[in-house]
N, C-alpha and C positions, 0 to 999 in steps of 0.2 A: 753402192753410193748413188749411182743412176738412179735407183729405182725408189730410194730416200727423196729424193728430188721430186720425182714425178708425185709421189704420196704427198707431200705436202705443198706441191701447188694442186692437184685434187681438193685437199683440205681445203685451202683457203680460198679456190672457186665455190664449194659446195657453199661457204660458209657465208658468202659474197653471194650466192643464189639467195639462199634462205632468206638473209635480210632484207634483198631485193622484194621478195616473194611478202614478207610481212608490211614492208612500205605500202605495195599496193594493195595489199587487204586492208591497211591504216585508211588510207585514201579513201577505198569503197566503204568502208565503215562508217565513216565521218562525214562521208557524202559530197566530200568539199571537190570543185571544180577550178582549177588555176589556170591562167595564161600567164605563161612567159613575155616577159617584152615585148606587151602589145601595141600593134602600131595606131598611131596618133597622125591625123590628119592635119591636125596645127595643134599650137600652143602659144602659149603667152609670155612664158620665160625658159628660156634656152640653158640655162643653168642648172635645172630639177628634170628630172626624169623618173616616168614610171618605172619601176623593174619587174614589178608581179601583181597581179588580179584575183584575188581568192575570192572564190561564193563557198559562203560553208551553210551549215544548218541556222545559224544565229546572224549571220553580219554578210557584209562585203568591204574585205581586208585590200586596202590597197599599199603598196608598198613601193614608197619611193627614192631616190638618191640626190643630193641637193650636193655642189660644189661651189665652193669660194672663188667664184671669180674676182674677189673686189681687192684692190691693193689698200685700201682706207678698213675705217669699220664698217664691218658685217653681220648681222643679224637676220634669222625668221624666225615665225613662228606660222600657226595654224589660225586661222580666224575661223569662230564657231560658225559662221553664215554658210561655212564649204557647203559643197553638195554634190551629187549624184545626181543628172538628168535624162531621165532616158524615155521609150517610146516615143521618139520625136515631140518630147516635151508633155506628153501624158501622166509621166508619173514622175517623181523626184521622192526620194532617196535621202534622210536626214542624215546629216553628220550624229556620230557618238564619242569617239574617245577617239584619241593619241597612243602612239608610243612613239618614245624616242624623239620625239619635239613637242613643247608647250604650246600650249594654249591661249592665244592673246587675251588679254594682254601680258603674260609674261612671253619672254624672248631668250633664243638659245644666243648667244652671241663667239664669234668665230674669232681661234686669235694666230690663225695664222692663211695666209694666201695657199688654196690650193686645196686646203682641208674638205674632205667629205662626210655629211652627215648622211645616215640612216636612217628614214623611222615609216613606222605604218599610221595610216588613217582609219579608222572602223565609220562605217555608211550602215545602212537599215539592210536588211539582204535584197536584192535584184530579184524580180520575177522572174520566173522559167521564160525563155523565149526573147529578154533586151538581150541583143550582142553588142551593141552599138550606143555609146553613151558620154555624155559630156561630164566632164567634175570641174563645176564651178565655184570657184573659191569668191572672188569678190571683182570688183572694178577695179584697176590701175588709177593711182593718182601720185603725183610728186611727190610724197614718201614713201609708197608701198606697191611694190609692185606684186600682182597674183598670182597663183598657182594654176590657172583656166588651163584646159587641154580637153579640145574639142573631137569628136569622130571617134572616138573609142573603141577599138575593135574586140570584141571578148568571147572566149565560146562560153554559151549558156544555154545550148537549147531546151526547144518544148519537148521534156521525155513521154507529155500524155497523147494522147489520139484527139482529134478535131472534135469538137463540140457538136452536137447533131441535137435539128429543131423536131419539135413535136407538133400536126396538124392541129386547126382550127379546133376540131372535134377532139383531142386531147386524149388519146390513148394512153395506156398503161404507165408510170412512172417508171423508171429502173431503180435501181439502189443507188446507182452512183449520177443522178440528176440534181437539179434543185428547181426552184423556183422564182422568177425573179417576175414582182406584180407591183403597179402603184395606179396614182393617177394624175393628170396634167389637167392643171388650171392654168384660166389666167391670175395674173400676178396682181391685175388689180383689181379686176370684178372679183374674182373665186368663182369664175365659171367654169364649168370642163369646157375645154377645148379640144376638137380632133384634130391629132396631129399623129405623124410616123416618130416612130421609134425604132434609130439601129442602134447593133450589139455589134462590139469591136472586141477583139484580143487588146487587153490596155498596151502588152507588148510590142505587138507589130503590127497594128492599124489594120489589121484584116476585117472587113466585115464577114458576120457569119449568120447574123437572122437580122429580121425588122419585122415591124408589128405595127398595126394601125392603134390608135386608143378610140373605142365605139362614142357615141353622141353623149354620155353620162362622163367621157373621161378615164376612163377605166383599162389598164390594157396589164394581159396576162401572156410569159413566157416559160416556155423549160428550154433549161441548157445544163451541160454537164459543171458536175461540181468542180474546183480545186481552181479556176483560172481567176484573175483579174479581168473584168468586164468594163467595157465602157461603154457607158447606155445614151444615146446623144435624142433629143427630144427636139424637133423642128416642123410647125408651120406658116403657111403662108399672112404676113402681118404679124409675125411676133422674131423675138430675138430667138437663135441656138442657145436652150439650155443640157448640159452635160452634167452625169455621175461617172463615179468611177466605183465598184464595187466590188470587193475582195470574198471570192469566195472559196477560197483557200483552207480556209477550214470549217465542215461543213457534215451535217448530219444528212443522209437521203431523205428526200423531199422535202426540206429545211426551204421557206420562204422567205426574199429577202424584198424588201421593200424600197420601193424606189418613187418617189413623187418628184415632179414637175410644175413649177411654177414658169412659166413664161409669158415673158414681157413684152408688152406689143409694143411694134415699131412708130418712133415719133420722130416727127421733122426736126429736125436743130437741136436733137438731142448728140451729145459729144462722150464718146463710148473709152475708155483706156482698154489696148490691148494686151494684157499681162503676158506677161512670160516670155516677151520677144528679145531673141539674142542673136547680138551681135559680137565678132571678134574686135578686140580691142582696138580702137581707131579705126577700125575699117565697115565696110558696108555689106555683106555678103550677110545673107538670112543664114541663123544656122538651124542644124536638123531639129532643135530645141524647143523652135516656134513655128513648127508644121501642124502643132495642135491648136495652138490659137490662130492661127494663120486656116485652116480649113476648116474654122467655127466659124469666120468669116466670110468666107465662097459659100460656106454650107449657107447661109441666110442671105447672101447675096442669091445661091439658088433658088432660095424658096421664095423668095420676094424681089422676082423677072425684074419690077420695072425700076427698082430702089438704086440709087445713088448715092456715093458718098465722097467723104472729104478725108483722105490720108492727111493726117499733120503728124512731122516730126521734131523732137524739142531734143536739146545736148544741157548739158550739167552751164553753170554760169564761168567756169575757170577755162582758161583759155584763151587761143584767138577767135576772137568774135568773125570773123569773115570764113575761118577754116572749123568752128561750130555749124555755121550756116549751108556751109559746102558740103559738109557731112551728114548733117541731118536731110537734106535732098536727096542723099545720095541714099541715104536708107528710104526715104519713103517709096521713092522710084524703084528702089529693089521690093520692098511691100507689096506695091501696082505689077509691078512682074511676075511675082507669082501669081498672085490671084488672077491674071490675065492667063498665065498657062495653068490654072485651073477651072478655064472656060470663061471667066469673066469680062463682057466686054470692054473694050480700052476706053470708052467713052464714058462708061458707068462708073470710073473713077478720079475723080482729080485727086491733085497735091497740092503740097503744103511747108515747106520748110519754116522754123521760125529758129532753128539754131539756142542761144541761149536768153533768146530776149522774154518770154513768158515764163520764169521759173515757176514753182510754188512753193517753194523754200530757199532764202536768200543765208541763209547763215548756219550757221554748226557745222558740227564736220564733213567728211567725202562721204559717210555712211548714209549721215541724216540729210543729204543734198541728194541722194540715189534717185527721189521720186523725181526730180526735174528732168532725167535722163525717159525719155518715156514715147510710147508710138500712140495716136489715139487715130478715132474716124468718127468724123460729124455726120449724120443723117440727113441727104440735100433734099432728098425725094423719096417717097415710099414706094 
């Protein structure tokens, strides 16, 4: 009888192995990358929570849990604006489909306190190399509040080897290179202008080559294939212009093309800063707007003697005195970074105007979003 016993927990270990054993050859096969209950540096609602981060071959699966805390009625859904932010605000990440929650505007609506809903989001797939990433749903307003969760921690790293530049005089191609060549004008003559050119990981901000463009405009790179690049184009007298280029899929020696129009700098011209974020009511830069935010220093470096004007604007709805409070409070965290990314503190003033400048007075919270906005005037060149 003993030995009936020991035979069939044997059996049912072995058989517990095997499945084990085929799960992770599932995994390797599929290529797919998950994090368990990854930790979140903030968020915007305390009621939803991530529970899983998948990167597979096709998407990035995120999977959340949402509870009823409301004793009245309750309701979400997904608004299509969601997104995925990541390389400190270099690359975003579109929303695709649902499961398990609709679509705004229709709405899942809960009929009892307490209840837990389930469902995944699908995103565009994540580059090799974001660990760290925002999923920004929309702005909070007096009906809806968002899904935002800021600092995202995920493994995803780079499986390739570092990218390696090739000299002036241009030796051999390999098989696994490419090329990445264009030319930089200005924006309004059509003249070549010489200016530098770096090459970042779109990923993780690393720089890894630069290149001059000669008197004609003209500038020529090799870098390894498969990465996302971001090629940043700056001289003295004109604004930072930026690509981003995906060379991910890629034949050897395959040329990709990259031009440069750049805008010379003009007094009293009034610049909008995209892509800067902020956590909801509060003033702290997040990692989201380190890419527009160091386009910034990056032409404040090239152009020593230039000065500017931070102005910051809030939505019209609200208290107008705690609008005003808040939009200071962001420009002066704007002036702060750039200040620790060498910028002198006197080469920039501020600006608050809170909600009194909108450029849209009416429609909904979506279509009022542009009033919410960071810009910078040009005092001096």
């Amino acid at each position: 009888m003993f030995m009936k016993v020991i035979k069939i927990i044997i059996y049912f270990f072995l058989i517990g192995f095997c499945h084990l054993i085929l799960a992770q050859n599932q995994i390797t096969e599929q290529g797919s990358i998950t994090t368990l209950n990854p930790s979140v540096e903030s968020q915007g609602e305390r009621s939803v929570r991530v529970q899983k981060i998948e990167i597979t071959k096709s998407y990035t699966i995120v999977s959340f849990v949402h509870t009823n805390l409301s004793q009245g009625e309750m309701w979400i859904q997904i608004m299509p604006s969601i997104k995925i932010i990541g390389a400190f605000g270099k690359r975003t990440f579109k929303f695709i489909k649902t499961e398990g929650i609709p679509v705004a505007p229709e709405k899942f609506t809960y009929t009892k306190y307490g209840q837990r809903k389930y469902f995944r989001v699908y995103f565009e797939k994540l580059d090799p190399g974001i660990e760290k990433v925002d999923i920004f749903e929309c702005t909070n307003t007096d009906l809806y509040v968002c899904f935002n969760f800021y600092g995202v921690k995920i493994k995803n790293p780079i499986t390739q080897i570092a990218p390696t530049v090739v000299n002036k005089n241009g030796p051999a191609i390999n098989n696994s290179n490419i090329i990445i060549q264009g030319k930089v004008l200005n924006s309004k003559t059509q003249k070549p202008v010489a200016c530098q050119i770096n090459f970042q990981f779109a990923s993780n901000r690393k720089q890894i080559a630069s290149v001059q463009s000669n008197a004609l405009g003209y500038y020529k790179m090799v870098l390894k294939g498969g990465y996302f690049y971001n090629c940043t184009a700056s001289a003295k007298g004109y604004l930072v212009s930026e690509e981003t280029i995906n060379t991910g899929k890629f034949t050897p020696n395959k040329v990709f093309i990259c031009n440069f129009l750049l805008k010379p700098v003009e007094v009293g011209e009034t610049i909008r800063l995209h892509n800067i974020y902020f956590a909801q009511a509060e003033f702290k830069v997040l990692d989201a707007s380190y890419n527009e935010l160091d386009k910034l220093a990056k032409i404040m470096q090239s152009n020593p003697t230039m000065e500017i004007l931070i102005e910051g604007h809030t939505d019209i709805i609200g208290n107008e005195n705690d609008n005003l409070v808040l939009s200071q409070k962001r420009v002066n965290a704007v002036k702060e970074y750039l200040v620790k990314k060498g910028i002198a503190e006197k080469r920039i003033q501020t600006k608050a105007y809170g909600g009194t400048k909108p450029l849209k007075t009416d429609g909904t919270d979506q279509d009022r979003q542009v009033n919410r906005r960071v810009e910078f005037k040009i005092l001096k060149k």
